[in-house]
C-alpha positions as CSV (number, residue, x, y, z in Angstrom):
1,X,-104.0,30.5,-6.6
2,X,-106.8,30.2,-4.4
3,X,-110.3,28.7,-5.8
4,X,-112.2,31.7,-5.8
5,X,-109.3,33.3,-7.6
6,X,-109.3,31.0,-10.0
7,X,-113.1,31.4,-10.4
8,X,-112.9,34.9,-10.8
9,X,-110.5,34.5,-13.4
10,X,-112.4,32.4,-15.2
11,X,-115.2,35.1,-15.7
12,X,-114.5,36.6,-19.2
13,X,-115.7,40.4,-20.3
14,X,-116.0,39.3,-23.7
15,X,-117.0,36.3,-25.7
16,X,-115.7,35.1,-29.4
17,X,-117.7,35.9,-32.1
18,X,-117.7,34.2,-35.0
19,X,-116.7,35.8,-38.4
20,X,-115.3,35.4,-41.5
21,X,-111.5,37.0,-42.1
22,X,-111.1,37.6,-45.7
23,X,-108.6,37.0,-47.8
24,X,-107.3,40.2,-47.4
25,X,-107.4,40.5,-43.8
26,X,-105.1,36.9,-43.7
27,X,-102.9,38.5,-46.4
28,X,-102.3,41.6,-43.3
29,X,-102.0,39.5,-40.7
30,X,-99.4,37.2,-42.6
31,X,-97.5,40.2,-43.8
32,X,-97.9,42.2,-40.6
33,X,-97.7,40.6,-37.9
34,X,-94.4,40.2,-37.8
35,X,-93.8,43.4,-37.9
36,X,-96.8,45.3,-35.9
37,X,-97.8,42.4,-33.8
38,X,-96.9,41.8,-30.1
39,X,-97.0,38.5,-28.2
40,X,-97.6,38.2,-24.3
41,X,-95.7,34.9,-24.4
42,X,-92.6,37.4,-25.4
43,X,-93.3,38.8,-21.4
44,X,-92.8,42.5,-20.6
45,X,-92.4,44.8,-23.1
46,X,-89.8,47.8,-23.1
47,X,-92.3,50.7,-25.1
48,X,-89.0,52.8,-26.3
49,X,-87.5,49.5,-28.3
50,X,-90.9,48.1,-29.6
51,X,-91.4,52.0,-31.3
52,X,-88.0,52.4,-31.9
53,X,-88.7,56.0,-30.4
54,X,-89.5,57.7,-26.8
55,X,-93.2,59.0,-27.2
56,X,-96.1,58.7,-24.9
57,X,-98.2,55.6,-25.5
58,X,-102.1,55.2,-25.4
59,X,-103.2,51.9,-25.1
60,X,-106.9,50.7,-26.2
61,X,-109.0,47.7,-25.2
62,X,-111.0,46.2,-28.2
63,X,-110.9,48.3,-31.1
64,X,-113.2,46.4,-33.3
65,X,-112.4,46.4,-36.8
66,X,-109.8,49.1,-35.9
67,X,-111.1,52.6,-37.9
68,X,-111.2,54.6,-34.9
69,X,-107.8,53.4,-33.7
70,X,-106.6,53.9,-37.7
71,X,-108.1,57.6,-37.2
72,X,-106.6,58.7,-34.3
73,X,-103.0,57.3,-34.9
74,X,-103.2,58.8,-38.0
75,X,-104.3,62.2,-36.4
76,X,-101.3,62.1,-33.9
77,X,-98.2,60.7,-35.2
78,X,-96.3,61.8,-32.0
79,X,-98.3,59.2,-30.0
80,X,-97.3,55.6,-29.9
81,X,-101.0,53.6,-30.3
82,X,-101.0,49.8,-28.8
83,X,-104.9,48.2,-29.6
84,X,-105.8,44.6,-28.2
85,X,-108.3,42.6,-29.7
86,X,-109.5,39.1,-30.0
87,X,-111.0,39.3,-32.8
88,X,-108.8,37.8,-35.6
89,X,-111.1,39.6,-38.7
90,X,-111.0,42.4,-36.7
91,X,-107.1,42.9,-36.4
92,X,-106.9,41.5,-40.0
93,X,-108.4,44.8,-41.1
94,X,-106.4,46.8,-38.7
95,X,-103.1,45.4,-40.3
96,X,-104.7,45.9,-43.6
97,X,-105.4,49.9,-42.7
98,X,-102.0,50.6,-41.6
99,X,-100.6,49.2,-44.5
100,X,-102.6,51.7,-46.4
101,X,-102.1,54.5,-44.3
102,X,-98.5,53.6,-44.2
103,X,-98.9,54.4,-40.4
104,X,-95.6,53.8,-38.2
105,X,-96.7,54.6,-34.6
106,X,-99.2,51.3,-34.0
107,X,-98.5,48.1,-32.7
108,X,-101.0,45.0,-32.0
109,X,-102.0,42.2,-29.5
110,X,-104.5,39.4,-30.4
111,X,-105.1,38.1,-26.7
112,X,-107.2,39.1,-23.6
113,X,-106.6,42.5,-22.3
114,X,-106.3,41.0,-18.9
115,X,-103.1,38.7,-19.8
116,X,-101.5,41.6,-21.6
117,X,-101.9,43.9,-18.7
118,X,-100.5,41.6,-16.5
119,X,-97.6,40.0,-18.2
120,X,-96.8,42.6,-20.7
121,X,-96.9,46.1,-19.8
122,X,-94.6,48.2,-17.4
123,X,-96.2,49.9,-14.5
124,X,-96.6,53.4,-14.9
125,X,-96.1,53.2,-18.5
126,X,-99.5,54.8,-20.1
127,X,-100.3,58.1,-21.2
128,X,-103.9,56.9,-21.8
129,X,-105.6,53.6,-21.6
130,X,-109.0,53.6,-23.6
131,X,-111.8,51.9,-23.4
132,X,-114.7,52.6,-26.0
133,X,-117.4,50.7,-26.1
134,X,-117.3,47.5,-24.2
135,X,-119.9,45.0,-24.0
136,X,-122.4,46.1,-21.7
137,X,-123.8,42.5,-20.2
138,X,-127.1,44.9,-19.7
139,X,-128.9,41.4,-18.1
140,X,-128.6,42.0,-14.8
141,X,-127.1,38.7,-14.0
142,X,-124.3,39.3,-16.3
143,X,-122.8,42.4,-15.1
144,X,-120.1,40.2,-13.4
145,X,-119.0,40.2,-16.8
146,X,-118.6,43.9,-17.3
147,X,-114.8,44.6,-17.7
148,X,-115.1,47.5,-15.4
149,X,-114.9,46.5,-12.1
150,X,-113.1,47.9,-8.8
151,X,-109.9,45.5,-8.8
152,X,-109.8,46.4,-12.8
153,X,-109.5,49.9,-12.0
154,X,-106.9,49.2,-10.1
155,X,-105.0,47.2,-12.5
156,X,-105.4,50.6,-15.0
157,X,-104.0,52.5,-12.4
158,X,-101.1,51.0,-11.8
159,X,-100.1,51.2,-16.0
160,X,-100.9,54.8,-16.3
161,X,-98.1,57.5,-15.2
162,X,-99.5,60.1,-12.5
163,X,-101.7,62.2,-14.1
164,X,-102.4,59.8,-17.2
165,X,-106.4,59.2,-17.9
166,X,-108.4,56.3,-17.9
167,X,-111.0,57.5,-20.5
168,X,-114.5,55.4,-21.0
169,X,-117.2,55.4,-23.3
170,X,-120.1,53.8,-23.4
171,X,-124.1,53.9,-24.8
172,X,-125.6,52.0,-22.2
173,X,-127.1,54.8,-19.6
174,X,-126.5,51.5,-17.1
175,X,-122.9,50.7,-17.7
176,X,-122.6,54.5,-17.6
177,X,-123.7,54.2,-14.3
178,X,-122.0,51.2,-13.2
179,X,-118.6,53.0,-14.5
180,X,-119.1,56.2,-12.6
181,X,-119.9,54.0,-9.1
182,X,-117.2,52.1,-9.5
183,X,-114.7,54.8,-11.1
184,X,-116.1,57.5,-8.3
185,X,-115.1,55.2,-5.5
186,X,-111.8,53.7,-7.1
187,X,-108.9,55.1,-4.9
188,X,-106.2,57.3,-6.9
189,X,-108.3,58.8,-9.6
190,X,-110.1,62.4,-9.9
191,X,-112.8,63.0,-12.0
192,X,-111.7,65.2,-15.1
193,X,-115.3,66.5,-15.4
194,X,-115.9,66.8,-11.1
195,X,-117.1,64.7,-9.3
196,X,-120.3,62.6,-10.5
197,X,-120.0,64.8,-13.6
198,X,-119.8,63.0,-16.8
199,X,-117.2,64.8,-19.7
200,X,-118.1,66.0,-23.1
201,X,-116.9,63.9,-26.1
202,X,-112.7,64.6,-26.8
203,X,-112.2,66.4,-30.3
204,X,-109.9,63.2,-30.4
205,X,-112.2,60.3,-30.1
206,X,-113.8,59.5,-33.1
207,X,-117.1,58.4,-33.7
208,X,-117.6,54.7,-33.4
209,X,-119.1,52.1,-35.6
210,X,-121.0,52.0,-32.0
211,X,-121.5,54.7,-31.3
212,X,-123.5,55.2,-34.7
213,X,-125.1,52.1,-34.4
214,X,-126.4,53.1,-30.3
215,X,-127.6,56.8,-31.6
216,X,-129.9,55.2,-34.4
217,X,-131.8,52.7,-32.0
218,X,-131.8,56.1,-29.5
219,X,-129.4,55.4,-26.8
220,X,-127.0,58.8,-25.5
221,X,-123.2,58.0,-25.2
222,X,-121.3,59.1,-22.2
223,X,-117.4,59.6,-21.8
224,X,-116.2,59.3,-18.6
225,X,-112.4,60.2,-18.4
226,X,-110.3,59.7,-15.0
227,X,-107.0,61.0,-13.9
228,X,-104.3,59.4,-11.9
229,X,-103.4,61.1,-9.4
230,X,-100.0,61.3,-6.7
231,X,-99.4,58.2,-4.5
């Protein structure tokens, strides 16, 4: 690996927050990891075996405390749901909500999107890959940190089928803009709004802990959603 590889690599999108799992979120991650939880050590993953079905599969990037993953797995039991987070309070809760919800159709990584993408899942694999959310870096010197970036698009593109979506939200008017420059110019994707055009929020994304949180201090939200499109 070259050193500006290595550099680059070394830029994360996110950083640990601390927190405070409870004893109820260690009791779920205890009790259901072993069965809902996915390692990248375990290398590439074969989607009908870990479901123990053939479904399509969405995939989401940081759910947070998990309630809008919770929602829409609950909402389509036909889809297979993978969420990554870092998080560990956060996918303690997760755990905890499926084991209420009794839900079947969701599985888990704890690690960096980036490793799992890379190590874990097949190419054109996805049905959707989400991303709701992210951290916006808005300083200006930090958008290197902003997950979306032309080689990252790239790296979607390669896990979704043909015509699978890459769907974004966001409340940061700036990283709205940042995604649609980048997206707009990524190579193998077509708008599903047109081009430039942002789309209208999906009856299936729910609302977000975020996105409630962005619309009381003021801020819009934006969905961008992008197709894959024929080699």
């Amino acid at each position: 690996m070259t050193e500006q590889k290595k550099h680059l690599r070394s830029i994360r999108s996110f950083v640990m927050r601390a927190g405070r799992t409870t004893l109820g979120q260690e009791r779920a991650l205890e009790e259901g990891w072993p069965v809902f939880g996915l390692e990248v050590s375990a290398g590439k993953i074969d989607l009908n075996k870990v479901f123990g079905r053939e479904a399509e599969t969405v995939l989401e990037i940081g759910f947070g405390m998990g309630e809008s993953l919770i929602s829409m797995a609950k909402a389509a039991p036909e889809l297979n749901f993978i969420g990554i987070e870092v998080h560990r309070p956060g996918v303690g809760r997760l755990l905890s909500r499926v084991e209420e919800e009794q839900l079947t159709n969701i599985r888990v990584y704890s690690e960096d999107a980036i490793d799992v993408l890379a190590q874990c899942i097949p190419d054109n694999s996805l049905h959707t890959l989400q991303l709701f959310f992210p951290d916006p870096w808005h300083k200006k010197k930090h958008h290197k940190r902003r997950i979306v970036q032309a080689d990252f698009a790239q790296t979607i593109r390669a896990k979704l089928k043909v015509d699978g979506c890459f769907h974004m939200a966001t409340d940061w008017q700036n990283y709205a803009e940042h995604m649609m420059e980048i997206m707009e110019q990524a190579p193998g994707y077509t708008n599903r709004a047109g081009a430039e055009c942002y789309s209208p929020q999906p009856e299936h994304r729910p609302v977000t802990k975020f996105q409630r949180r962005g619309e009381r201090l003021g801020h819009g939200v934006w969905d961008l959603i992008y197709q894959r499109c024929e080699e």
